[in-house]
C-alpha positions in Angstrom: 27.6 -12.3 3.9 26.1 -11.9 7.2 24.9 -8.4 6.3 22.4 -10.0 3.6 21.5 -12.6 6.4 20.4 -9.8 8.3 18.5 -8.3 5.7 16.4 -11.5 4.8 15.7 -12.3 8.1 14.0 -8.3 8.8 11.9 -8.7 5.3 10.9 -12.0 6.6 10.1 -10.9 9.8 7.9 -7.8 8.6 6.5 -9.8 5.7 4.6 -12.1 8.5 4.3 -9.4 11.4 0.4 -9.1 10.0 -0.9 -12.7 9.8 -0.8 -14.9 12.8 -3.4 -17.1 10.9 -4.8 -17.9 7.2 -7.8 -16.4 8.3 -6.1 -12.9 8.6 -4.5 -13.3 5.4 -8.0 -13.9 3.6 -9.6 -11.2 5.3 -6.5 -8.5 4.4 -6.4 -9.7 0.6 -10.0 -9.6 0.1 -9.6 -5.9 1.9 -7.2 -5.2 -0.7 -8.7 -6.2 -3.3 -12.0 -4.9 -2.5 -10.7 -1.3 -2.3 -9.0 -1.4 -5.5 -11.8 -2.8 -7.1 -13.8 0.3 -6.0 -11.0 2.5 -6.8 -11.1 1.4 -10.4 -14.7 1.9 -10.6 -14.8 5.2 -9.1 -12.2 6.2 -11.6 -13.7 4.9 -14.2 -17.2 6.1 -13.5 -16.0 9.9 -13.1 -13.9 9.8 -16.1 -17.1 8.6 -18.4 -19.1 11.1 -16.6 -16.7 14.3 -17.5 -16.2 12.6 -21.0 -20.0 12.7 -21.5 -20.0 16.1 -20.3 -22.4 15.2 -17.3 -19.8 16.5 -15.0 -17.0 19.3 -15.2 -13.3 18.5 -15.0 -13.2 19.7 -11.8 -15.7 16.9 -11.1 -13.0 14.5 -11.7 -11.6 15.6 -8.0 -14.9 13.8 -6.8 -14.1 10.3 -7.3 -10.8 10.7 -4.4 -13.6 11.1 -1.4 -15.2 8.5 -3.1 -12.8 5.7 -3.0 -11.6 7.0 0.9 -15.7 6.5 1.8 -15.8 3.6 -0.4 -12.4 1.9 1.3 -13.4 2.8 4.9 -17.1 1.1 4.1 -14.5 -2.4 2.9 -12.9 -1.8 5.9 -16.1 -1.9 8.4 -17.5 -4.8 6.1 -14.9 -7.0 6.8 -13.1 -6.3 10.2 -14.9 -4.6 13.2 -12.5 -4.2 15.7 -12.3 -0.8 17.2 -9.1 0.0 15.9 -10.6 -0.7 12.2 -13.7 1.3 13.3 -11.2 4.3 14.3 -9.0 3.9 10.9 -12.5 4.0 9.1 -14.0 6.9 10.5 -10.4 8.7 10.0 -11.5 7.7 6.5 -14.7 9.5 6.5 -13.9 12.1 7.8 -11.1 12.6 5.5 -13.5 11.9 2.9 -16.0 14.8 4.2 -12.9 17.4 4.2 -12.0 16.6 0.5 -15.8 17.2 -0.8 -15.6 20.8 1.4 -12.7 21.5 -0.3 -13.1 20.8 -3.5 -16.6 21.9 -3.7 -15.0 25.1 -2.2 -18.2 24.9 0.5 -18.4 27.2 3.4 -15.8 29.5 1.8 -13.0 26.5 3.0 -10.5 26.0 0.7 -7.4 24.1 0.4 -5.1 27.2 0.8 -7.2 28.0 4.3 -7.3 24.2 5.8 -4.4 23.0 4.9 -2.6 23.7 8.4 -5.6 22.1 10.4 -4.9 19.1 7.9 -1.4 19.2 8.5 -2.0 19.4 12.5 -4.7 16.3 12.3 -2.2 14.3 11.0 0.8 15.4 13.3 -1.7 14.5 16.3 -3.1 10.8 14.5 1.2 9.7 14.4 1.5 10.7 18.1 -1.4 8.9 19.0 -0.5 5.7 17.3 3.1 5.9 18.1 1.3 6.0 21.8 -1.5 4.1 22.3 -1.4 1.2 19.6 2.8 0.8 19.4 3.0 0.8 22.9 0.3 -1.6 23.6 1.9 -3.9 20.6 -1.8 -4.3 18.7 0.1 -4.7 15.8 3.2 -7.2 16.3 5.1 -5.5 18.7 8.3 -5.6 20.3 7.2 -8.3 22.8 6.5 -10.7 19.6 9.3 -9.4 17.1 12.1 -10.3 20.2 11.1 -13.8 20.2 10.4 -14.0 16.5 14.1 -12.7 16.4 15.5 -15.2 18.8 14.2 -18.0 17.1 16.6 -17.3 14.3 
């Protein structure tokens, strides 16, 4: 019995860890649904396009940059802080690489970046295990300690 206590008291905890206001809340769902809303479209715009035969199949590839550019634009619309600004121009960036590599530009391909990929995000965990854990920007252990001894 106590074990299940324990459980519902962690999903509560990391269920509210996010929003310390209503304001928050509004700003993440509208985030949310923003960004899938744009997803959906760019989906559905690339599909028409290949079924029309304006673009190749390998068009198709092309709407994935699109929603990252189109979810880190949401995410500069509606919350400018400057870890938001970093998280969007991770985006970008991330956006950029996928149009080089699927448009196979420069000579870079997937089979020849993949490492540098692989050693971008290595060095983006580190960093935010680091500098935003450490500094508890998102809930931490300063605020989850007395959330916990509340209980």
């Amino acid at each position: 019995m106590r074990i299940q206590v324990h459980s519902l008291r962690r999903h509560h905890h990391y269920a509210r860890r996010w929003f310390h206001d209503a304001e928050d809340y509004r700003r993440y769902r509208l985030r949310k649904h923003l960004g899938l809303g744009g997803a959906l479209v760019a989906v559905g715009v690339a599909w028409l396009l290949q079924a029309w035969g304006v673009i190749g199949a390998e068009g198709l590839w092309l709407a994935v940059p699109a929603i990252l550019a189109w979810s880190g634009l949401v995410r500069l619309a509606l919350d400018r802080t400057a870890l938001s600004v970093v998280r969007a121009l991770i985006r970008f960036a991330l956006a950029a690489y996928l149009v080089v590599v699927i448009e196979d530009i420069g000579g870079l391909s997937w089979s020849t970046t993949w490492p540098v990929l692989a050693i971008a995000a290595g060095i983006a965990i580190v960093a935010d295990a680091l500098f935003v854990r450490v500094r508890g920007d998102d809930g931490g252990d300063g605020e989850r300690r007395g959330e916990e001894a509340a209980w």
